[in-house]
N, C-alpha and C positions, 0 to 999 in steps of 0.2 A: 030790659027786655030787648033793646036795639042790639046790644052786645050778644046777646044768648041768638036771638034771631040771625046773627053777622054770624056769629060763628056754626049755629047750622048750616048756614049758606056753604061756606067754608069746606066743613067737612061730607057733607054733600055733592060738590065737586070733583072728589078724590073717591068715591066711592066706587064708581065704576072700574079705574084703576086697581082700586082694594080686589073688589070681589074678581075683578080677569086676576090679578098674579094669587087670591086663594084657590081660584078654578085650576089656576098652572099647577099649583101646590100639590094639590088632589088628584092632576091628571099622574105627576109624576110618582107621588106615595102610591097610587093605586098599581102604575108600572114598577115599580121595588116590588111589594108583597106579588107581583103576578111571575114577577122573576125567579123571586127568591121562596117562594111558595114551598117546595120540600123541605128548606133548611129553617123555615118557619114552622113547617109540621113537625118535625122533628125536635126542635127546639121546646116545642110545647108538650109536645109526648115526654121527653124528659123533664121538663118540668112539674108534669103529673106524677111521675113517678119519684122525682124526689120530694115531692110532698106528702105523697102515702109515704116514704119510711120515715119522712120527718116526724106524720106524725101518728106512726107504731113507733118510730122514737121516743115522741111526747107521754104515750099514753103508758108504756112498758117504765118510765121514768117515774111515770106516775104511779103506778102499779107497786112497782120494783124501783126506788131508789137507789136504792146500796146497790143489785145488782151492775145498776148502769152507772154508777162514780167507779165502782171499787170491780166490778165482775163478778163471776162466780167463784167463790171458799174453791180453794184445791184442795183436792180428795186426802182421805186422810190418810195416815202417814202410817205403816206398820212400826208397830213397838219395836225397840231392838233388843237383841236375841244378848 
């Protein structure tokens, strides 16, 4: 108990330390996205939109296998004369 209680002690002393460089942490992550804030909208708007094709990808795969391994059959072919 003298052990667990010494090292509360312990890591209780260094917490004030902790929590001021997570506060620094937080001031500066919050200055990056307030920076970088269009290339972050932007970043995300495409992210949305390659998840809708991903998944009318997924779901046309689904649908349509063979279409989407192999494509569409080409049109067929006139008889020779």
């Amino acid at each position: 108990l003298r052990q667990v209680s010494a090292s509360l002690n312990a890591a209780s002393e260094d917490m004030p330390e902790t929590v001021d460089e997570f506060n620094k942490t937080l001031r500066r992550l919050s200055t990056l996205i307030a920076d970088r804030r269009y290339e972050i909208s932007s970043i995300l708007e495409n992210m949305e939109t390659v998840s809708a094709n991903l998944k009318e990808l997924t779901e046309d795969a689904r649908r349509y296998p063979a279409d989407v391994l192999f494509g569409e059959p080409p049109a067929p072919s006139e008889p020779a004369k």
